[in-house]
C-alpha positions as CSV (number, residue, x, y, z in Angstrom):
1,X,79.0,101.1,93.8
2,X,80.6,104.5,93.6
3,X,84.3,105.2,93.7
4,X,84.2,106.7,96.7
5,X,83.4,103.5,98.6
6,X,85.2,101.5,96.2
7,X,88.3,103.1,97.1
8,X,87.4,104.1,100.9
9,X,90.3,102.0,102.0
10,X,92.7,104.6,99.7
11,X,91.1,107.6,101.3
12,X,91.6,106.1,104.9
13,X,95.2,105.7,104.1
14,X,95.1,109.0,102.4
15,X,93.6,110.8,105.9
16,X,96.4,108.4,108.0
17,X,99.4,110.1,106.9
18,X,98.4,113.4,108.9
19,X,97.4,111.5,111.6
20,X,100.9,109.7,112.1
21,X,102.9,113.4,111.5
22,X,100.6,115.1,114.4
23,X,100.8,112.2,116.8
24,X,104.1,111.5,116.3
25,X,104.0,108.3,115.0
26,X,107.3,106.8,113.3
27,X,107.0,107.5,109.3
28,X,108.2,104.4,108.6
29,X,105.1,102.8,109.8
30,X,102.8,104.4,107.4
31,X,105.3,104.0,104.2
32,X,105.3,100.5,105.3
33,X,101.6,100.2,105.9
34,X,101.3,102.2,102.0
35,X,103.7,99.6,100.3
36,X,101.7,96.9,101.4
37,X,98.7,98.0,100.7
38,X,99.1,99.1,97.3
39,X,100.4,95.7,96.7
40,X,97.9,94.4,98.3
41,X,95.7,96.2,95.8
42,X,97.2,95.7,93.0
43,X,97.8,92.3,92.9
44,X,93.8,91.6,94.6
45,X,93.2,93.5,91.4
46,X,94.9,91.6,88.8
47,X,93.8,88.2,90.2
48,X,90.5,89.5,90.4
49,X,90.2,90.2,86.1
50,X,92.3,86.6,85.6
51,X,89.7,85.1,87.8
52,X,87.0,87.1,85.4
53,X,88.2,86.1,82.7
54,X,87.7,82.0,83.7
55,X,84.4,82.8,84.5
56,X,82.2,80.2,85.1
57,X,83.9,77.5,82.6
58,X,86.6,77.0,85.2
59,X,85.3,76.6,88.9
60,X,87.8,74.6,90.3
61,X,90.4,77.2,88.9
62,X,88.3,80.4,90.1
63,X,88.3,79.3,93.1
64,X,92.3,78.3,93.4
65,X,93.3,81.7,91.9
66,X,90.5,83.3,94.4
67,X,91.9,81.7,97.3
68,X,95.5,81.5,96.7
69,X,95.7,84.8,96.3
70,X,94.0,85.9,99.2
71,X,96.8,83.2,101.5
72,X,99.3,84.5,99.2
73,X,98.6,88.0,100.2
74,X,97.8,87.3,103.9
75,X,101.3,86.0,103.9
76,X,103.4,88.9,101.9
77,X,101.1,91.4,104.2
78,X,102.4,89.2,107.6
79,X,105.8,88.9,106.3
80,X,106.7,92.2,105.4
81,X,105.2,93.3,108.9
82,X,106.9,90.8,111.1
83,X,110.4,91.9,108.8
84,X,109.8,95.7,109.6
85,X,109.2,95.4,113.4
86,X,112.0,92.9,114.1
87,X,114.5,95.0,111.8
88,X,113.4,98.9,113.4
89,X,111.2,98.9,116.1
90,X,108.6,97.7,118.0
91,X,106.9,101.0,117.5
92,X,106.8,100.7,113.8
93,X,106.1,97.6,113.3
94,X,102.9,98.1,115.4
95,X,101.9,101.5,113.7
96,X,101.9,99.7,110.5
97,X,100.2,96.5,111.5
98,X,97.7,98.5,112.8
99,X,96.8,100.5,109.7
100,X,96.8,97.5,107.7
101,X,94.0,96.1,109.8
102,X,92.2,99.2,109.9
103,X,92.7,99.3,105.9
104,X,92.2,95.4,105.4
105,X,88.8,95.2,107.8
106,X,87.2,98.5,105.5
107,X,88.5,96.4,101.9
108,X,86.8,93.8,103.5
109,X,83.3,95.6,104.8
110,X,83.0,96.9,101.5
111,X,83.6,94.0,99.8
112,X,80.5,92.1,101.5
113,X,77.8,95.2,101.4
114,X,78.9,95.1,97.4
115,X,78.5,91.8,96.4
116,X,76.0,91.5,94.6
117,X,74.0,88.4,95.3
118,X,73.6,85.4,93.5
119,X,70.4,84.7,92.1
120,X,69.7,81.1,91.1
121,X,68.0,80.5,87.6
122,X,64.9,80.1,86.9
123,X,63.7,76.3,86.7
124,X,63.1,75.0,83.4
C-alpha cells in the first residue's frame, strides 16, 4: 500500500485546515479534531505492533488488545468531543465532530481495501 493512501486520513486533515480559515469555521474545531486524531493514531499504532508482536500464539489476547482499543478510542474520541462542545460552543463542537467522521470513515475505507486477505492452508 503506498504512503499516500496509508496516510490519506493525514492529508485530509492536512487540506481541512484551509478549509476551516476560508469558511470561517471556529479554529478550535480543527485543533480539536487534530489532537484527537493524532491520538487516535498513535495509540491505533502502538496497539497495532503489541498486537504484532502476540501474533498468532495469543488469539484470545490479539483480539482483546484489538478490540479494546478500538472501544477505548471510540470513547477518548466521544469524550473529548462531547467536553469541547459543552465547554465552547455548539459550533465547535460540531466542526470537530464532523472532521473526525470524515477522518475516521477514510482510516476506516482504507483499512478494509488493504487488508490483505486471509488465505487458509493448504490441507495436509
Amino acid at each position: 500500500m503506498t504512503a499516500l493512501l496509508r496516510n490519506l486520513d493525514l492529508l485530509l486533515l492536512g487540506v481541512a485546515l484551509p478549509v476551516f480559515l476560508v469558511a470561517g469555521f471556529p479554529m478550535l474545531g480543527w485543533l480539536t479534531a487534530a489532537v484527537i486524531w493524532i491520538a487516535w493514531r498513535a495509540i491505533g499504532e502502538w496497539t497495532d505492533r503489541k498486537a504484532r508482536d502476540i501474533g498468532t500464539s495469543n488469539p484470545g489476547k490479539f483480539a482483546g488488545i484489538a478490540a479494546g482499543s478500538m472501544i477505548g478510542r471510540g470513547w477518548m474520541m466521544g469524550l473529548i468531543l462531547i467536553t469541547v462542545g459543552l465547554l465552547t460552543n455548539d459550533e465547535t463542537g460540531l466542526s470537530a465532530a464532523l472532521l473526525c467522521v470524515v477522518l475516521f470513515t477514510s482510516s476506516f475505507v482504507v483499512k478494509l481495501i488493504s487488508r490483505p486477505t486471509h488465505q487458509a492452508s493448504p490441507a495436509s
